[in-house]
C-alpha positions as CSV (number, residue, x, y, z in Angstrom):
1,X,12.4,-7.7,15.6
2,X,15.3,-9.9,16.2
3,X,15.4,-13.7,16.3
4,X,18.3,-16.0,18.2
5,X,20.2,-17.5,15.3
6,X,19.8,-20.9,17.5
7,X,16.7,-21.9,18.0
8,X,14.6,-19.0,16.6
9,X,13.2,-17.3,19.6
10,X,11.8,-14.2,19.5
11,X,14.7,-11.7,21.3
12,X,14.4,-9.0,24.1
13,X,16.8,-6.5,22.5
14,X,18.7,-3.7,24.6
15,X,20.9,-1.4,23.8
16,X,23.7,-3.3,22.8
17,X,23.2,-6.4,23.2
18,X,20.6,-9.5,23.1
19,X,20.2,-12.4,25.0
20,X,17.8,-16.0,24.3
21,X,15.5,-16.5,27.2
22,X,15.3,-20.3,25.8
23,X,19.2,-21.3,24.8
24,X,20.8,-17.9,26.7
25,X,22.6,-17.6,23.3
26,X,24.1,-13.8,23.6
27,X,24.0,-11.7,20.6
28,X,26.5,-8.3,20.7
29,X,25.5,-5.6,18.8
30,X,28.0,-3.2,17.1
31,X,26.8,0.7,17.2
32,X,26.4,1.1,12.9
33,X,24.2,3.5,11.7
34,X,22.8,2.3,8.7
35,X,21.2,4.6,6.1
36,X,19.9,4.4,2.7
37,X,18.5,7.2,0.2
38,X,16.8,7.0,-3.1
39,X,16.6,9.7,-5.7
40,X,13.5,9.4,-8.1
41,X,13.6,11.4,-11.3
42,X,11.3,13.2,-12.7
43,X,10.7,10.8,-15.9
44,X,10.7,8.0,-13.2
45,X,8.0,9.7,-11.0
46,X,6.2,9.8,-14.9
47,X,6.2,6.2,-15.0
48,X,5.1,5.5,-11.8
49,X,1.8,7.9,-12.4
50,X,1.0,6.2,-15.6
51,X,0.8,3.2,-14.4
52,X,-2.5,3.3,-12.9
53,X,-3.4,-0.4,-10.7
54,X,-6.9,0.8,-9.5
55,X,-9.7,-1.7,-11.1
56,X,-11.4,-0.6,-14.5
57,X,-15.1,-1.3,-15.5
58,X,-17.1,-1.2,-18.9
59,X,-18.5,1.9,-18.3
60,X,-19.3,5.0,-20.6
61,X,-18.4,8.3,-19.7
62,X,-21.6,11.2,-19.8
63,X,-18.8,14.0,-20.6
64,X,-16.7,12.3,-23.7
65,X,-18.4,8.8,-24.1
66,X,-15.2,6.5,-23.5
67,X,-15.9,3.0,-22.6
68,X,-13.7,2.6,-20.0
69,X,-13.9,4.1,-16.3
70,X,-11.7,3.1,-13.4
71,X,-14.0,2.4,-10.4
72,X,-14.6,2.8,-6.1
73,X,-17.5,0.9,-3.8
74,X,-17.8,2.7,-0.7
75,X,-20.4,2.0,1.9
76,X,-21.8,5.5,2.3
77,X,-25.0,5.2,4.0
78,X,-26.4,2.6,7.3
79,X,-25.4,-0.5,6.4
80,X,-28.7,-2.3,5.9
81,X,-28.8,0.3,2.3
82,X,-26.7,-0.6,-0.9
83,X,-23.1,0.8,-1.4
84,X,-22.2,4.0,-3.7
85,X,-19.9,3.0,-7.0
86,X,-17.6,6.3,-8.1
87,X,-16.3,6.1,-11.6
88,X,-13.6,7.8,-13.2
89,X,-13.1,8.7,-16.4
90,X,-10.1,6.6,-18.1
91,X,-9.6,9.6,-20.5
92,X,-11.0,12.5,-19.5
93,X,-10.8,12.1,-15.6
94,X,-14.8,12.9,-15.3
95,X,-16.0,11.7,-11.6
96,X,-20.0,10.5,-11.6
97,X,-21.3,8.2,-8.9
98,X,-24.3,5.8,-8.8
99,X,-26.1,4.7,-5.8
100,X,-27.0,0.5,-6.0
């Protein structure tokens, strides 16, 4: 989406050029390619798994008994019946789910 410097209309854009239906201010545009690339490394991509932003819950785990379980609500069934809570495991990745 392009704007007219002016007056801040939204613009009808065409190939090369753009033009303000409100001030008919005229707007050239120049035929760049623009391009950009990011290389994530390995140790990077570590980081970015480990830090986990899905909500946690006091919850303890049947498998190992940690007290901590990231956690889902999905409304699984008609929607006049409660919702279905999945928990994960914060350490040992063990799935359970509980109907409410």
């Amino acid at each position: 989406m392009n704007f007219c410097e002016l007056c801040g209309t939204l613009l009808t854009v065409s190939a090369s050029s753009a033009q303000c239906p409100c001030c008919f201010n005229q707007i050239v545009y120049s035929a760049q390619q623009i391009t950009s690339e990011k290389t994530i490394t390995q140790q990077s991509a570590a980081i970015i798994i480990q830090s986990e932003t899905r909500p946690v819950i006091d919850e303890i785990c049947e498998k190992c008994g940690h007290e901590k379980a990231f956690f889902e609500a999905r409304q699984m069934r008609s929607a006049d019946e409660g919702q279905t809570v999945f928990f994960e495991c914060c350490k040992c990745s063990f799935k359970s789910k509980q109907n409410t």
